[in-house]
C-alpha positions as CSV (number, residue, x, y, z in Angstrom):
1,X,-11.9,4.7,-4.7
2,X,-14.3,1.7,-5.1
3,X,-16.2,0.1,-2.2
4,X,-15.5,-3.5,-2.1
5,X,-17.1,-6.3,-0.7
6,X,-16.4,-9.6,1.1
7,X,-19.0,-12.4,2.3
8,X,-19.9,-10.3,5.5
9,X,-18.4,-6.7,5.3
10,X,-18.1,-3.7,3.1
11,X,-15.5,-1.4,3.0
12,X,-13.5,1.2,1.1
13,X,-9.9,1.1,2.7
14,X,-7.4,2.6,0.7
15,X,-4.0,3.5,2.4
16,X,-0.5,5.7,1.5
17,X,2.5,3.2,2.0
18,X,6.2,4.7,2.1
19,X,9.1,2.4,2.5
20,X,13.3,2.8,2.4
21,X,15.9,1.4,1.2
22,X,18.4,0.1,3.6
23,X,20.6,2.8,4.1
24,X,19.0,5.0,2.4
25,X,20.9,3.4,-0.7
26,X,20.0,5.4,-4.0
27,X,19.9,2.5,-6.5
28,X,15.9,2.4,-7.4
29,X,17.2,3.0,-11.1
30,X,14.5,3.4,-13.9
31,X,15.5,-0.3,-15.1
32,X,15.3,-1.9,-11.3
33,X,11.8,0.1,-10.9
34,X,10.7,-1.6,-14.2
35,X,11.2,-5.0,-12.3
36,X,9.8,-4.0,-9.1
37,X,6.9,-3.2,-11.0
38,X,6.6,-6.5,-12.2
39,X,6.8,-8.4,-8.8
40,X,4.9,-6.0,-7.0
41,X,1.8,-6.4,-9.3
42,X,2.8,-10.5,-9.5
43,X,2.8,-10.2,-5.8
44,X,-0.7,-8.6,-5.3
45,X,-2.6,-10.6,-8.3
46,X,-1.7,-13.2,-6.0
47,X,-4.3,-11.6,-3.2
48,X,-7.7,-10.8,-4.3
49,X,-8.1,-8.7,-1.4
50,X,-4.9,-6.5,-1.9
51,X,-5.1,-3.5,-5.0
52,X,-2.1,-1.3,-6.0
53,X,-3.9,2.2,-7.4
54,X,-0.7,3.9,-7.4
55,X,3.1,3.3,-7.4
56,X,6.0,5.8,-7.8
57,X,9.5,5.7,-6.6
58,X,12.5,7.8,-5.8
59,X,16.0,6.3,-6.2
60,X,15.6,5.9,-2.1
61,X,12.0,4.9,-1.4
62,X,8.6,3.6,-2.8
63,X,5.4,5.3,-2.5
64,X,2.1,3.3,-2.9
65,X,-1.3,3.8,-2.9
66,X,-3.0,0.7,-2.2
67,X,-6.1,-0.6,-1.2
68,X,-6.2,-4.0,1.4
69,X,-9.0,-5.3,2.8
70,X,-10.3,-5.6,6.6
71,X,-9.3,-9.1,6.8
72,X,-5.5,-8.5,6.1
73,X,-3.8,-6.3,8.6
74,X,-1.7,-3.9,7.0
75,X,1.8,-5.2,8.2
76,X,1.1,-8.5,7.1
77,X,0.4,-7.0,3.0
78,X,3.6,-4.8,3.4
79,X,5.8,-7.4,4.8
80,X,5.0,-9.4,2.2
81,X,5.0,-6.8,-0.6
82,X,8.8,-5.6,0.9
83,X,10.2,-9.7,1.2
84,X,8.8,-10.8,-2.0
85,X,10.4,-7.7,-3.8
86,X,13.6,-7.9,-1.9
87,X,14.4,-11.8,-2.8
88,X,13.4,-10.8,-6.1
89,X,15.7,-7.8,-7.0
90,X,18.6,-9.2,-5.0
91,X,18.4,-12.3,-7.4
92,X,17.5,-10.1,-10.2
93,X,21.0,-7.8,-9.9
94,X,24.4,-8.6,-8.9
95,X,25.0,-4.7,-8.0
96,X,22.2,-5.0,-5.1
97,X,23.8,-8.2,-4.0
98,X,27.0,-6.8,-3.9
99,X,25.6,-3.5,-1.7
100,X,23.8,-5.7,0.3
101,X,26.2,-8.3,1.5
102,X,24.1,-9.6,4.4
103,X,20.7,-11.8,3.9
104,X,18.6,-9.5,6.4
105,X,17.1,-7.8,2.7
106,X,17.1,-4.3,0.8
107,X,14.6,-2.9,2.4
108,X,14.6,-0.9,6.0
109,X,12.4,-1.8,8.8
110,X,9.3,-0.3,9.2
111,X,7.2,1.6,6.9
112,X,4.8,4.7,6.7
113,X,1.2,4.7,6.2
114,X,-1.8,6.7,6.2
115,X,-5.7,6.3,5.5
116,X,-6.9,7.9,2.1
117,X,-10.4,8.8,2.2
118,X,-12.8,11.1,2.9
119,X,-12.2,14.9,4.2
120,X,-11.9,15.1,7.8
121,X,-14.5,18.0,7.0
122,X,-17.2,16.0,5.4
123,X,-16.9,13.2,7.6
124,X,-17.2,15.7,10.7
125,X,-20.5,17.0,8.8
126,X,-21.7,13.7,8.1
127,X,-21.9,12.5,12.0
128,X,-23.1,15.8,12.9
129,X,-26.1,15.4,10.9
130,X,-27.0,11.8,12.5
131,X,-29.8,11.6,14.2
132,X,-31.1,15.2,13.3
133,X,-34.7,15.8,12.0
134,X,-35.4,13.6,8.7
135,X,-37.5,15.4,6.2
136,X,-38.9,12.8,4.9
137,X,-41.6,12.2,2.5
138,X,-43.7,11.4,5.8
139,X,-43.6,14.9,7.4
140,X,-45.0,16.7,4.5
């Protein structure tokens, strides 16, 4: 994980995404995941800010690990990863079209996330040991 920098903050956020298919609908084949692939990374390159280090999928789901920057909130890079990927598979396959006759998207609402970072354990140790003696070269 790399700690990244804007004009007035440095940070290292780097979150675990999971998002469904509507329905739970398995059809995230090995050729549609080569073209959400594609639009996902078109999507981000787009966004400075926004990194994908990870991406894997199940037939029903997508997993990423992703890193987005204090400026963005994370619902805003999500929506916009899940509509951008929807319009684009739906235009890409007829089969996904024809499962998903309405225009709401592929997608289901909502999504999962969690912070990736340091232990709980060392970050714990770390604020213990603020403000504790410092041995510096001074005391000697």
């Amino acid at each position: 994980m790399r700690i990244r920098r804007l004009n007035h903050s440095t940070y290292q956020h780097q979150y675990h995404i999971v998002w469904g298919t509507k329905y739970r609908r398995k059809f995230l084949k090995p050729y549609v995941l080569t073209e959400l692939r594609k639009i996902l990374y078109a999507t981000v390159k787009k966004y400075p800010t926004l990194w994908i280090e990870k991406l894997n999928v199940n037939e029903d789901h997508v997993h990423l690990q992703i890193e987005i920057s204090p400026n963005i909130a994370i619902s805003d890079a999500v929506g916009k990863l899940k509509s951008t990927s929807s319009r684009f598979l739906r235009s890409k396959f007829k089969f996904i079209r024809e499962i998903y006759l309405e225009k709401d998207g592929i997608w289901s609402v909502g999504y999962f996330s969690s912070t990736i970072g340091l232990n709980e354990a060392q970050v714990k140790r770390y604020i213990e040991w603020q403000g504790k003696t410092d041995y510096s070269q001074n005391s000697r």
